[in-house]
C-alpha positions in Angstrom: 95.2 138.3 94.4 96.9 135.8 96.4 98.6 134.3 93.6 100.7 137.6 92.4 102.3 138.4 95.9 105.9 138.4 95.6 107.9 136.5 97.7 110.3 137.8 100.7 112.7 137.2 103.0 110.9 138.0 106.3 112.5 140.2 108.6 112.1 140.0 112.3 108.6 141.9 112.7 107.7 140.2 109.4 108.3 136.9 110.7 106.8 138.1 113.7 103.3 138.6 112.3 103.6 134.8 110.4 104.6 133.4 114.2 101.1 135.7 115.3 98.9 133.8 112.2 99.6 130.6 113.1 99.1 131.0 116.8 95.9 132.5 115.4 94.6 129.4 113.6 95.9 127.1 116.5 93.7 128.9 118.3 90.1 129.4 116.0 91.2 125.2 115.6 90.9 124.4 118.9 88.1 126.8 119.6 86.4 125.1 116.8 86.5 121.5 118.4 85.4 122.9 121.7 81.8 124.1 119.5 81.7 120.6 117.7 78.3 118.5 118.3 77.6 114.6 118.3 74.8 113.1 116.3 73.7 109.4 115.5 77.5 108.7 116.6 78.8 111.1 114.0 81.3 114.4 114.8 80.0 117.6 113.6 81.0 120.9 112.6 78.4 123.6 113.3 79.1 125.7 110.6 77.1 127.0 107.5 78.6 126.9 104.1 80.2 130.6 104.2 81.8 128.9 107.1 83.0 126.5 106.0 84.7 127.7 102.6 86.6 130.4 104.8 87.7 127.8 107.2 88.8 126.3 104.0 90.7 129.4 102.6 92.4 130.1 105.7 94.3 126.8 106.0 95.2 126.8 102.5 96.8 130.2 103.2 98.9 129.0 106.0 99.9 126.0 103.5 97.8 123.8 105.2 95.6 121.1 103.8 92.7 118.5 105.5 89.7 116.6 105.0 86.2 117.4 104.8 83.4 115.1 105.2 79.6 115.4 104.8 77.7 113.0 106.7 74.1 112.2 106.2 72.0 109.4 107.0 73.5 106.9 105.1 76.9 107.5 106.7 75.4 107.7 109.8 74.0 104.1 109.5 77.3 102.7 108.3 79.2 104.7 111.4 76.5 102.8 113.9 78.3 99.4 112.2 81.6 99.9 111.2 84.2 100.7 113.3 86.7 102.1 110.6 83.8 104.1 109.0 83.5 105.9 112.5 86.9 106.1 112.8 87.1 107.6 109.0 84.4 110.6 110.4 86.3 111.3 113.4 89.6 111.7 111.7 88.3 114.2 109.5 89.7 117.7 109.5 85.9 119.1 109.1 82.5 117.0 109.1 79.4 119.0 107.9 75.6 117.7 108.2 74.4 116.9 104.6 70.8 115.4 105.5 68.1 117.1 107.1 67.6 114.5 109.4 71.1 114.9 111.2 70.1 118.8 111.2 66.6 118.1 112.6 68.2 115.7 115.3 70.5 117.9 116.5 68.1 120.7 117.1 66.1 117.9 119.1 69.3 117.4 121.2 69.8 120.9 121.8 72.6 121.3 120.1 71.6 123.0 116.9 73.6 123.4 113.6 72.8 125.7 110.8 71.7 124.1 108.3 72.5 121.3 105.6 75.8 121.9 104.1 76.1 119.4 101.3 79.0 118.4 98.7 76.9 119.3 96.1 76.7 122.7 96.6 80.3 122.9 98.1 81.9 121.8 94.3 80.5 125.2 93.2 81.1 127.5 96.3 84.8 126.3 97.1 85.8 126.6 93.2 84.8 129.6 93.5 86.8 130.4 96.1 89.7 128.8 94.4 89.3 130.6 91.3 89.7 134.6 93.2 92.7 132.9 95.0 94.5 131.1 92.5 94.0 127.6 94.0 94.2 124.9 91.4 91.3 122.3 91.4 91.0 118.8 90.9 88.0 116.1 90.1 88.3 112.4 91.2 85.4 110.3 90.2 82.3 109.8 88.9 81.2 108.0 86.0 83.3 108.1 82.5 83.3 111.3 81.5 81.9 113.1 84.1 84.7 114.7 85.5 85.8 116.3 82.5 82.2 117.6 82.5 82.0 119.1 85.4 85.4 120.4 84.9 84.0 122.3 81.7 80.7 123.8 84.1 82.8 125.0 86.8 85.2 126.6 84.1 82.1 127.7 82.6 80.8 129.8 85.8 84.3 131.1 87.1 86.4 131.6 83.5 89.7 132.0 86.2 89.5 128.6 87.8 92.3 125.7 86.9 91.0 122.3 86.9 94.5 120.5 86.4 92.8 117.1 86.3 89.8 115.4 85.9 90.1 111.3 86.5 86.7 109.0 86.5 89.6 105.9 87.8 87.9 102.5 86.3 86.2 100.3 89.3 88.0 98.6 91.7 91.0 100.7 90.9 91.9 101.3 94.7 92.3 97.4 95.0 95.8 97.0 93.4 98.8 99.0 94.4 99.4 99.4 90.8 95.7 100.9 90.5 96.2 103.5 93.4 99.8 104.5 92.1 98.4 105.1 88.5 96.2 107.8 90.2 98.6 109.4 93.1 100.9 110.0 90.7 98.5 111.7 88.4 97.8 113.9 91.4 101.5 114.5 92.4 101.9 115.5 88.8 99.2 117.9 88.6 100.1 119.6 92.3 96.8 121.0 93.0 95.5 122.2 96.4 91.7 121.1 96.2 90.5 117.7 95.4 86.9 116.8 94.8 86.8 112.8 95.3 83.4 111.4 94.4 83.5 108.1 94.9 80.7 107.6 97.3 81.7 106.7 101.2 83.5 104.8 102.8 86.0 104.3 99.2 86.6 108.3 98.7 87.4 109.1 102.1 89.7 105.5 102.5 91.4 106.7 99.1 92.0 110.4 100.9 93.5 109.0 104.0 96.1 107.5 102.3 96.6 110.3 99.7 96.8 112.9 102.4 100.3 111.1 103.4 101.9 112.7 100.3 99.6 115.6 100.2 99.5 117.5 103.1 99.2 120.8 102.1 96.0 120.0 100.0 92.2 119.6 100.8 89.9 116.9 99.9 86.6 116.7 99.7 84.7 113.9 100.0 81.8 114.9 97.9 80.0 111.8 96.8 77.7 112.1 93.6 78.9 116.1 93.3 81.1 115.6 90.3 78.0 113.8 88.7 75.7 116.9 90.0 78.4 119.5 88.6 78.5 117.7 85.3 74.6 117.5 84.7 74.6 113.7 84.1 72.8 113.6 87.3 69.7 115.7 88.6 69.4 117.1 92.0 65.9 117.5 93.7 64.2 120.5 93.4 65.1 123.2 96.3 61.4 122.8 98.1 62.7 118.7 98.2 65.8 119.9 99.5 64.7 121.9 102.4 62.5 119.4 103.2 64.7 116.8 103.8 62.9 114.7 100.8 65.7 114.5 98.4 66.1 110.3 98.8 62.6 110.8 97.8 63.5 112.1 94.5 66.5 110.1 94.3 64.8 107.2 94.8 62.3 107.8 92.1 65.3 108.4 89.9 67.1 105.2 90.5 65.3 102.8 91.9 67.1 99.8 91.0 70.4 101.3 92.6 69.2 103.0 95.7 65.9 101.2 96.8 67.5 98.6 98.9 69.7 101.2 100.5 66.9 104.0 101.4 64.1 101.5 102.1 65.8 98.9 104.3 68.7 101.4 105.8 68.4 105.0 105.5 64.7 105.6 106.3 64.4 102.8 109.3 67.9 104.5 110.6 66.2 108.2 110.4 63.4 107.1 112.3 65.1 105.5 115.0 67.2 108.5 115.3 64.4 111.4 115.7 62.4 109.8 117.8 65.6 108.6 120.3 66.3 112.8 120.2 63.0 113.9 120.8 62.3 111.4 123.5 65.6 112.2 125.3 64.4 116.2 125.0 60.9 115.1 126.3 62.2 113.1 129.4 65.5 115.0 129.8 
């Protein structure tokens, strides 16, 4: 493991092969942005999940950290109106499509990506990751006692992982610099080296720009309702619903005092527009 490797003073080949490392990342980095794709106005990283969880690992090793975001449709409508929420996209270190709708455009523009690679699913795959390496974890968000819940799943799947915090911050806490301070500090105290922030976009991924200034050697991910997801106080759609690209379906079924206004009179218009501008551009192009 990792975590259990002595340290050394390097000597001149050692250092040597550290020098060859991080010319090696420089270079899969750059590499990387040369394969990236644009959707709806949105950045994004062709890679599956695998992908993305090594890509992950590999910059925590060189004591690296970042940002990872997971458009979908709803994002995508708020980057087609708000400069700082496109701006908050581009900046990110990675930006995977959750939302069939992004995947099924891009394949209509050509420019294919694998598949969906969502938050949800990310929580579990990435602590797992961090439990074999010795990476400690940490959950922002969510409703009041969520976190801690989730905390206690995750633990529950992979008995080596350390959660050294689990905060559900009370609303509006990001509006007062006493509010933020109460929480940075918590996460300076706790020094971990993956953050989960589910606070839904544009807040999480505002709250991790300004985080990453005293945190640069740790990932975040923005992971919306993930934490919620994790901790089993909210449902996910069935697989089939997944695939399908009808999860707001079932969402929406679920909650639809919260989301109805947002799917109805947003999302779905927005996806529409949006497939047919990429098939008619692959039609006519």
């Amino acid at each position: 493991m990792a975590t259990g490797t002595a340290r050394q003073t390097p000597g001149p080949a050692h250092g040597r092969r550290r020098r060859d490392k991080s010319q090696d990342g420089g270079r899969d980095e750059e590499a990387r942005k040369r394969r990236r794709v644009r959707v709806a106005g949105l950045v994004l990283d062709p890679m599956t999940e695998g992908e993305v969880v090594e890509h992950v690992v590999a910059s925590l090793k060189r004591g690296e950290g970042g940002h990872l975001v997971t458009p979908n449709v709803d994002i995508g409508w708020a980057v087609a109106r708000d400069p700082e929420a496109r701006e908050l996209v581009e900046r990110a270190d990675l930006a995977v499509a959750d939302g069939m709708p992004l995947v099924w455009a891009a394949d209509l523009l050509g420019t294919p990506v694998p598949g969906r690679v969502t938050g949800a699913d990310l929580i579990w795959s990435l602590s797992d990751a961090a439990a074999f390496y010795g990476y400690p974890v940490y959950l922002l968000g969510g409703p009041q006692g969520a976190a801690a819940q989730a905390a206690s799943r995750l633990r529950g799947r992979h008995p080596r992982l350390r959660v050294v915090g689990a905060d559900a911050p009370p609303h509006g806490f990001e509006t007062t610099e006493e509010g933020y301070a109460e929480v940075k500090d918590a996460m300076l105290a706790a020094a971990p080296r993956v953050v989960f922030v589910g606070l839904g976009f544009p807040k999480q991924d505002r709250l991790i720009a300004r985080l990453r200034q005293d945190m640069p050697a740790t990932w975040f991910i923005g992971c919306g309702a993930a934490i919620s997801f994790a901790a089993g106080t909210a449902r996910r759609a069935p697989a089939w619903m997944r695939r399908s690209g009808l999860e707001w379906l079932f969402r929406l079924v679920n909650e639809p005092g919260r989301l109805a206004r947002r799917y109805l009179l947003h999302d779905l218009p927005f996806a529409l527009k949006l497939l047919t501008v990429c098939l008619l551009r692959r039609l006519f192009s």
